[in-house]
C-alpha positions in Angstrom: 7.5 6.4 -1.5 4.4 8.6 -2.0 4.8 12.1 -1.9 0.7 12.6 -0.8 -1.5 9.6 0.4 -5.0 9.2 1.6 -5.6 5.9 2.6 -8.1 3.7 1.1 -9.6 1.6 2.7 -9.6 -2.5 1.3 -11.9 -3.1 -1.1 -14.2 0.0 -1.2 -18.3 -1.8 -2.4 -19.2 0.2 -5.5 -22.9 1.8 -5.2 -23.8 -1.3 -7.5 -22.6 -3.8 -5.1 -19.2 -4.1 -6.9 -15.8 -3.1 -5.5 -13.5 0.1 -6.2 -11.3 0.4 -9.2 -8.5 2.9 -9.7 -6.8 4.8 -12.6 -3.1 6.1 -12.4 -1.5 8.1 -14.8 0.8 11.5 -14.6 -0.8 15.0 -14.1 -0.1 17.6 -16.2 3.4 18.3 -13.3 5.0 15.3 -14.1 3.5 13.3 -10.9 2.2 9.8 -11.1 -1.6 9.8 -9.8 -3.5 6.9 -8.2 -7.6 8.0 -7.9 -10.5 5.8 -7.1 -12.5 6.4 -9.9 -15.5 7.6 -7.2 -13.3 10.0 -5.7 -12.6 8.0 -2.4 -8.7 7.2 -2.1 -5.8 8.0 -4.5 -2.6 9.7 -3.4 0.6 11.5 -5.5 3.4 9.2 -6.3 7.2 9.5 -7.0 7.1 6.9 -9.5 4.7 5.1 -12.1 5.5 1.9 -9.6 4.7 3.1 -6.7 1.4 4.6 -7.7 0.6 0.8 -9.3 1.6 -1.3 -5.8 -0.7 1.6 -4.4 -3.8 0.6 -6.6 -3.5 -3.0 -6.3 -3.0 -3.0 -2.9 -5.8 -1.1 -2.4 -8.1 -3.6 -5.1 -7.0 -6.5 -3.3 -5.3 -7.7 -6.2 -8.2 -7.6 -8.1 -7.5 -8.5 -11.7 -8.9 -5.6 -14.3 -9.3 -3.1 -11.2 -6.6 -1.0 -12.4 -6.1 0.5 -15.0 -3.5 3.0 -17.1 -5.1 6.3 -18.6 -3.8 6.9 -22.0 -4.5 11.0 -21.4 -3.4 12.8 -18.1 -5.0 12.0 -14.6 -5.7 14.1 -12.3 -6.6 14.0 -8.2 -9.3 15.8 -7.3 -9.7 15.8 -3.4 -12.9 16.9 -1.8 -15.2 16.8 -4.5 -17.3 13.8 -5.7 -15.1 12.9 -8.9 -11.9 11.4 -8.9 -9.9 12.0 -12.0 -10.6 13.3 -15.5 -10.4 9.9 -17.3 -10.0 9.4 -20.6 -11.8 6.3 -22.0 -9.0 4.8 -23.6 -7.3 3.4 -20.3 -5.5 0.2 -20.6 -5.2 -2.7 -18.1 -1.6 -1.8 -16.3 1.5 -2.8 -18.9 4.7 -4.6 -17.5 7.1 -2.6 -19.4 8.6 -1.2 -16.7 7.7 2.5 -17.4 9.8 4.7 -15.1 8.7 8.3 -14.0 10.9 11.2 -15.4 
């Protein structure tokens, strides 16, 4: 269940015509993050899972939308940038990674 939500809307177009792609990862408290990488949705999770059903629900179950950063993540609401996003994040793992 997420702790803090703002609700995406399906889909989001990209400024180049293509559609929105998220990053989740932990902040530097221990929560899991979900961000649009523009800075339009995301939300605070409880758990590494329920940030990831967030994202892909949001994608449409877009394949390569979402991804998992390899650094911290962090929500920025209000501003025009989403996360501080390291370039190493990975296409989501099924490992099963739960939140401490």
């Amino acid at each position: 269940m997420p702790a803090s939500l703002i609700p995406p809307a399906p889909a989001l177009p990209d400024i180049d015509g293509g559609t929105s792609c998220f990053v989740i990862g932990q902040d530097r408290q221990g929560c899991w993050v979900a961000a649009e990488i523009h800075g339009r949705a995301g939300g605070l999770f409880r758990s590494r899972q329920d940030a990831l059903h967030y994202a892909v629900d949001a994608t449409a179950h877009r394949p390569d939308a979402v991804r998992i950063a390899a650094d911290g993540v962090e929500l920025h609401l209000g501003g025009t940038s989403a996360v501080a996003l390291d370039q190493r994040a990975g296409p989501p793992s099924s490992s099963g990674a739960r939140s401490r």
